[in-house]
N, C-alpha and C positions, 0 to 999 in steps of 0.2 A: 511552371514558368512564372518568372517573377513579373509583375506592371511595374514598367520605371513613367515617371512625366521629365521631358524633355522638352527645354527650349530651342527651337529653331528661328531662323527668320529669312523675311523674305521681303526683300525688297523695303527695306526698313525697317520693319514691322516684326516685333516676338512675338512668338505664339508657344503656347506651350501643350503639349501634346503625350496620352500618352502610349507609350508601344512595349512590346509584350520579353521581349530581350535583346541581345546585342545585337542580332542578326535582322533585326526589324529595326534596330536605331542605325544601323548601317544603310537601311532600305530607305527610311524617313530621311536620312541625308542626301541623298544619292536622288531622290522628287525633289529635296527642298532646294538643291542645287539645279535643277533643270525648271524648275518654275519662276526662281529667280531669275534666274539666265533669259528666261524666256519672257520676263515683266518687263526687265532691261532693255530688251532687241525691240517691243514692243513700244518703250518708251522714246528709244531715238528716233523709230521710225516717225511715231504719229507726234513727236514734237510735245505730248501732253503732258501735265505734271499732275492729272487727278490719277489718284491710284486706282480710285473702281474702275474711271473707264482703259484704266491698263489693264488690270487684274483680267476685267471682260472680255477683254481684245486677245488679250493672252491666253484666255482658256478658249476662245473662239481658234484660235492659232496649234492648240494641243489638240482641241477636239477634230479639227483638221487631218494632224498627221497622224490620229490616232484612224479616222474613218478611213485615209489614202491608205495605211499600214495594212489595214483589216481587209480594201479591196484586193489589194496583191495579198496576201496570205488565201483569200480565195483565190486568187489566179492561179496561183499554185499550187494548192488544194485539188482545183480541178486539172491540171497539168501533170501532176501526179496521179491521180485518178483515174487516166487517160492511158498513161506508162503504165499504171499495174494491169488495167485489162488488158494491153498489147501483151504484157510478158505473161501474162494467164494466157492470153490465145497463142504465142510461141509456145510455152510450154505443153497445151493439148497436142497442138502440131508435132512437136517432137516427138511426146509419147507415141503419137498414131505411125511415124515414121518408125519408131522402133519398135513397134507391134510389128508394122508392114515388112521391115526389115528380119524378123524374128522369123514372122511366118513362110519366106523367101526363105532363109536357111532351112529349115526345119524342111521344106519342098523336096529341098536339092538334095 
């Protein structure tokens, strides 16, 4: 795989970067568009015009919805977790029914 260097920017600012093929410069666009996004939202809110303290607020703001993201993916990590031993214990139950069931014909 080839290294290409790539300019992006963000929030005014080029930076040049580099990523590994097209499928990673697609990647790299696809952050540099939500980061910016996210300097901008940052900037109207707090009125500010320094870029660090937007850049800060704004990675305070990602690291956010990254930590909220990751609690619900445990929620449901464990919510799932929960449903596969219930359908493990249905499924014992079954089998034992159709032993029980088995054994009853084989009787008669």
């Amino acid at each position: 795989m080839i290294n290409k260097i790539i300019e992006i920017e963000i929030y005014g600012q080029k930076y040049r970067i580099r990523v590994k093929g097209e499928e990673d410069e697609k990647y790299i666009s696809h952050l540099t568009s939500y980061v910016d996004q996210k300097m901008r939202e940052v900037a109207v809110k707090s009125k500010s015009v320094d870029s660090l303290k937007i850049a800060v607020l704004a990675a305070l703001n990602i690291a956010d919805e990254y930590f909220l993201s990751q609690k619900k993916l445990d929620q449901l990590n464990e919510v799932i977790g929960r449903m596969e031993s219930e359908i493990e214990s249905l499924e014992v139950n079954l089998l034992k029914n159709e032993n029980t069931y088995k054994n009853i014909e084989e009787a008669t």
